[in-house]
C-alpha positions in Angstrom: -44.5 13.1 2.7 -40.9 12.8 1.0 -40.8 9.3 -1.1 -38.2 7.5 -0.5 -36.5 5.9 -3.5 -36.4 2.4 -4.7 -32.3 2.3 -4.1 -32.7 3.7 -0.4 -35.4 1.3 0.5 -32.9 -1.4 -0.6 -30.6 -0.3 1.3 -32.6 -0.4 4.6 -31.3 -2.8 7.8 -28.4 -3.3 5.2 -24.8 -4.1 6.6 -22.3 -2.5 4.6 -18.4 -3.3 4.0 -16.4 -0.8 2.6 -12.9 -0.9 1.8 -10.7 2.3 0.6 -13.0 4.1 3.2 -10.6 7.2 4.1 -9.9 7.6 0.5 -11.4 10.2 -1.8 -14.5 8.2 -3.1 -15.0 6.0 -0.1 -15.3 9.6 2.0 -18.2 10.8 -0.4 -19.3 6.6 -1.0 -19.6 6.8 3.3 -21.2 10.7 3.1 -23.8 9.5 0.7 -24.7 6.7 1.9 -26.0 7.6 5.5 -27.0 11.2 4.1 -29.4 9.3 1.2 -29.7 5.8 2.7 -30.2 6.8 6.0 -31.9 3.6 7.5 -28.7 1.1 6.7 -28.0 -0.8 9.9 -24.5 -0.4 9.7 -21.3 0.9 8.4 -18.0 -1.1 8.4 -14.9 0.3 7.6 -11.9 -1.2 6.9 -9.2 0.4 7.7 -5.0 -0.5 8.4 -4.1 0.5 12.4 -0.8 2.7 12.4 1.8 1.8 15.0 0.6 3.1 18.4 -1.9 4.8 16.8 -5.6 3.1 17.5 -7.8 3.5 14.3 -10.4 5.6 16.3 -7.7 8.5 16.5 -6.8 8.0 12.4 -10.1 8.9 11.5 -10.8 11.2 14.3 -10.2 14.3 12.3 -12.0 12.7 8.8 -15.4 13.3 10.3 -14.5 17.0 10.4 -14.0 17.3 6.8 -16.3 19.8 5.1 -17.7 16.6 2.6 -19.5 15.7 5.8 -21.2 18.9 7.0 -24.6 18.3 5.5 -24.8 14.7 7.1 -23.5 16.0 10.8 -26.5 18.8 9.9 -29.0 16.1 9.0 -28.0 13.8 11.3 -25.6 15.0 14.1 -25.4 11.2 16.0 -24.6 9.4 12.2 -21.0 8.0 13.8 -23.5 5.5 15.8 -23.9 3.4 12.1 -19.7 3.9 11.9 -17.7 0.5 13.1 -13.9 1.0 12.4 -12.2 -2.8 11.7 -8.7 -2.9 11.7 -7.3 -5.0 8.8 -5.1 -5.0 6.1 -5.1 -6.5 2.6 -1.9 -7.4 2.2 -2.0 -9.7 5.5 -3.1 -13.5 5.8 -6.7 -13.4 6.1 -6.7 -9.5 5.9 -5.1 -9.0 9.6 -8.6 -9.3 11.1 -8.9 -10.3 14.7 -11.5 -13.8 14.9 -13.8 -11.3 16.5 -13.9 -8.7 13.8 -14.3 -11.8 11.4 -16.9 -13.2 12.7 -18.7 -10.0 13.1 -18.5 -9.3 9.0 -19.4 -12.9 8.6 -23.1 -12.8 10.2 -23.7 -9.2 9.5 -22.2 -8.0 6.2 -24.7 -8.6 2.7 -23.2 -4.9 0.6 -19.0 -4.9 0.4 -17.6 -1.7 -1.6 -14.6 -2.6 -2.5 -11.9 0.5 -2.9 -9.2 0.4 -1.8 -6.2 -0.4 -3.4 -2.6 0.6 -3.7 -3.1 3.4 -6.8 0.0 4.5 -7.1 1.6 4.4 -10.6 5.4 4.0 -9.4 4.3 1.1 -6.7 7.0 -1.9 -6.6 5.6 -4.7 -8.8 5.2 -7.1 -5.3 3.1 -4.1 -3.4 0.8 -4.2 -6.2 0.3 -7.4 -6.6 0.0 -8.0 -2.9 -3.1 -5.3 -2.2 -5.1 -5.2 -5.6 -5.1 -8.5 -6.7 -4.3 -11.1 -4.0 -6.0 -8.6 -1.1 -9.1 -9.0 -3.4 -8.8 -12.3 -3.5 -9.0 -12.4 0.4 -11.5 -10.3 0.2 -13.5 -12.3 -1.6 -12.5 -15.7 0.4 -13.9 -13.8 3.4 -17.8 -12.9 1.5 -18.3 -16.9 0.9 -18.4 -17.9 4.2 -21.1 -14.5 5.1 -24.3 -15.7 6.1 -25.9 -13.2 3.8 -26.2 -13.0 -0.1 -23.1 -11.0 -0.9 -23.6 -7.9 -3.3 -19.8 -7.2 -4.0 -18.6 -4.2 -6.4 -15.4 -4.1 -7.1 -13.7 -0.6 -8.2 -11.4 -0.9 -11.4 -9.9 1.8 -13.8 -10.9 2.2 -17.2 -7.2 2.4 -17.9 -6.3 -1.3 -17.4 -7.6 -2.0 -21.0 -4.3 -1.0 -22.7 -4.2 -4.3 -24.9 -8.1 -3.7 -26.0 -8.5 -1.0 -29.1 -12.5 -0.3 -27.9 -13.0 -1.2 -23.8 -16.4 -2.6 -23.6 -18.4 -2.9 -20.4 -17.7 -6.6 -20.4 -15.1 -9.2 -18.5 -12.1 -9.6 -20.5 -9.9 -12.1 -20.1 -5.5 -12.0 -19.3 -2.7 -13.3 -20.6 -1.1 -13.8 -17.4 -1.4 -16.6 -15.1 -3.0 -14.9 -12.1 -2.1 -17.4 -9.9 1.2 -17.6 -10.8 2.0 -14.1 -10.6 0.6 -13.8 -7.3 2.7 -17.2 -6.3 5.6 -15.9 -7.7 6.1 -12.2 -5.8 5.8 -14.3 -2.6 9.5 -15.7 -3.5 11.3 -13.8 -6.2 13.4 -11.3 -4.7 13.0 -7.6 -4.9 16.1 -7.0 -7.3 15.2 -9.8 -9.6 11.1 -9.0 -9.8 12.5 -5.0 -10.6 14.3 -6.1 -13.2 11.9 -8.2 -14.7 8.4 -6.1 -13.9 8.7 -4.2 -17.1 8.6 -7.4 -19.0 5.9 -8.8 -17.1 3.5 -5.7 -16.8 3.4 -4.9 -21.1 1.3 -3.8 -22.5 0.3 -2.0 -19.6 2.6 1.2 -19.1 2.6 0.9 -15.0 1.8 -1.8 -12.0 -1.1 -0.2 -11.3 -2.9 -0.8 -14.7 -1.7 -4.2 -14.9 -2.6 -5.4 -11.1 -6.0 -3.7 -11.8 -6.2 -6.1 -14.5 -5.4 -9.3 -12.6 -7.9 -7.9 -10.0 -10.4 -8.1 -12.4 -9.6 -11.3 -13.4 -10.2 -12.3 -9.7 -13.4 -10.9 -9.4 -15.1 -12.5 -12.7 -13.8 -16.2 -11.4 -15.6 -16.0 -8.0 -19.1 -15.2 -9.7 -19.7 -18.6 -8.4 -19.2 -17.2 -4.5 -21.1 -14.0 -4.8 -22.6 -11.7 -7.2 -20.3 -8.9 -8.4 -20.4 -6.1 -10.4 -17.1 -4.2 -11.4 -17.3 -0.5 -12.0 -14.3 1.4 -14.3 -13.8 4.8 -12.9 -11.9 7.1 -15.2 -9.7 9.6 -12.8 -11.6 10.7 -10.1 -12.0 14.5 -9.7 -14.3 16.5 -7.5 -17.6 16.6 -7.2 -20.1 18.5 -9.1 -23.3 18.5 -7.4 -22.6 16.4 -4.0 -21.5 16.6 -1.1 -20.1 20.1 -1.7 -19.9 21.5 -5.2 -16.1 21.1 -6.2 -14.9 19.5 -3.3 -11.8 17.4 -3.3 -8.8 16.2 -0.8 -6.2 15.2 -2.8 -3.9 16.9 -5.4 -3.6 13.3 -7.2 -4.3 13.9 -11.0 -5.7 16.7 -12.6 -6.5 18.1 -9.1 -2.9 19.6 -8.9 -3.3 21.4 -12.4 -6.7 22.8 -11.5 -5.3 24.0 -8.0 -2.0 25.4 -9.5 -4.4 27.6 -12.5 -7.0 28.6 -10.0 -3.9 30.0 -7.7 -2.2 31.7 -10.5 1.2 29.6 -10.1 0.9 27.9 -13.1 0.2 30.5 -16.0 1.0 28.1 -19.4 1.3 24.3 -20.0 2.3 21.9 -22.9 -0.3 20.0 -24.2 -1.6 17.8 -27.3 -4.7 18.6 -28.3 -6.1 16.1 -29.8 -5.9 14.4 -27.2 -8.8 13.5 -24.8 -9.2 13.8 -20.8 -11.0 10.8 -19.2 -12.4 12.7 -16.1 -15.3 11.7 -14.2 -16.6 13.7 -10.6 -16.5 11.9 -7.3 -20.1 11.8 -7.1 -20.9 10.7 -10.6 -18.6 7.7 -9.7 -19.9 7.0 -6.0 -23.6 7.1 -7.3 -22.9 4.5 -10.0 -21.2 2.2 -7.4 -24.3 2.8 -5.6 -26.9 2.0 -8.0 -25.0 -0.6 -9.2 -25.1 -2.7 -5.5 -29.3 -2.0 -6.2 -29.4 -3.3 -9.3 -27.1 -6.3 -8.6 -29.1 -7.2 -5.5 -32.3 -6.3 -6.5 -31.8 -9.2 -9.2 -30.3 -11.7 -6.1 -33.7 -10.4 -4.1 -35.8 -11.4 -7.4 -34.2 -14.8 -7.7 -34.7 -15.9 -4.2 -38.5 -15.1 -4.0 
């Protein structure tokens, strides 16, 4: 008889939040989770409703995606442990109906948190809006769950552009979160574009720098529920699970490796001395993963 391991017997009659869930690494974080952790009670996803298009149909075609062939193989009914939530971070009290609320509230004890606005060209005010003050809501919602919260927040390793060596510790920010986050609620959009360059050095882009206020979120509210942050480096596909190589998204150095493998792109300019900070989807899903165990395992160990 197969043993199971110590992170999937955690795991077991868990309720799980995960944000960023139609996104590259919450498709493979979702995969792996019911293909490995197969007795978790339940899988919330949140997710924002288009206009006259109800979430159910978004994600319809998802679950056809090769990533999840070997889990529809293992276990052909898995979308039974699948509850779609329609929300939003960038909304008061994420968009979520009182229902859906209260549902997270008594149910929810794992939150992966993903998603984020990742583009490097977002407006200063979008940024702000989703990665730091939607983790902020986020994080207003898992103190009133009825469960001990494990909460892991995905960063970037390349918000540390004011630290020389980026040590797997909290730093702190210049910036007065709350006052930033105050201050794109009122400032107009001409003045906060002129001014955003200013605002976001050292950082070269709003993504980097919201990433950092995020984080600077997350280590205040240790006092609401245990968190652990993890600092992907750019996300590229797997190489070992799901599916050897697999990938939806031409973000990165996916586009490259597509355009060499294709033959379109022949030659490049580089620098070589320089380095590439790559790590595979499934490298970074497992770590989120084990991460939740450890962080929990040490709330379980407390508590008895």
């Amino acid at each position: 008889m197969e043993q199971k391991s110590a992170v999937a017997e955690w795991f077991k009659r868990k309720s799980i939040l995960i944000t960023g869930g139609t996104g590259f690494m919450g498709k493979v974080l979702i995969e792996k989770l019911l293909f490995s952790c197969n007795e978790i009670d339940t899988i919330y996803i949140m997710t924002r409703q288009k206009l006259k298009s109800p979430i159910t149909e978004k994600l319809k075609d998802m679950w056809e995606l090769p990533v999840f062939n070997r889990l529809s193989i293992a276990k052909p009914d898995f979308l039974k442990q699948i509850v779609l939530v329609s929300a939003d971070l960038s909304l008061d009290s994420l968009g979520l109906t009182q229902r859906d609320k209260q549902k997270l509230i008594d149910n929810v004890s794992v939150v992966f948190h993903l998603a984020s606005t990742d583009s490097l060209q977002s407006e200063l005010k979008e940024a702000i809006d989703v990665n730091v003050s939607g983790t902020q809501k986020l994080l207003e919602l898992c103190r009133d769950m009825k469960n001990p919260v494990t909460f892991i927040h995905t960063s970037t390793i390349f918000c540390s552009s004011d630290v020389d060596v980026f040590e797997e510790k909290e730093y702190e920010t210049s910036a007065d979160v709350e006052r930033v986050i105050n201050m794109v609620k009122w400032i107009n959009v001409e003045a906060l574009t002129s001014i955003t360059p200013e605002m976001i050095v050292p950082h070269p882009n709003t993504y980097f720098y919201s990433k950092r206020l995020a984080e600077s979120v997350i280590s205040e509210a240790t006092s609401i529920v245990r968190v652990a942050i993890i600092r992907p480096s750019i996300v590229c596909p797997a190489i070992a699970e799901p599916l050897v190589g697999w990938a939806d998204t031409f973000h990165g150095p996916m586009g490259i490796i597509s355009a060499y493998a294709t033959g379109i792109l022949r030659t490049m300019y580089g620098i070589s001395d320089c380095d590439a900070h790559f790590i595979p989807v499934d490298v970074a899903v497992h770590t989120a993963i084990v991460a939740a165990w450890k962080l929990g395992s040490a709330i379980t160990q407390l508590m008895n």
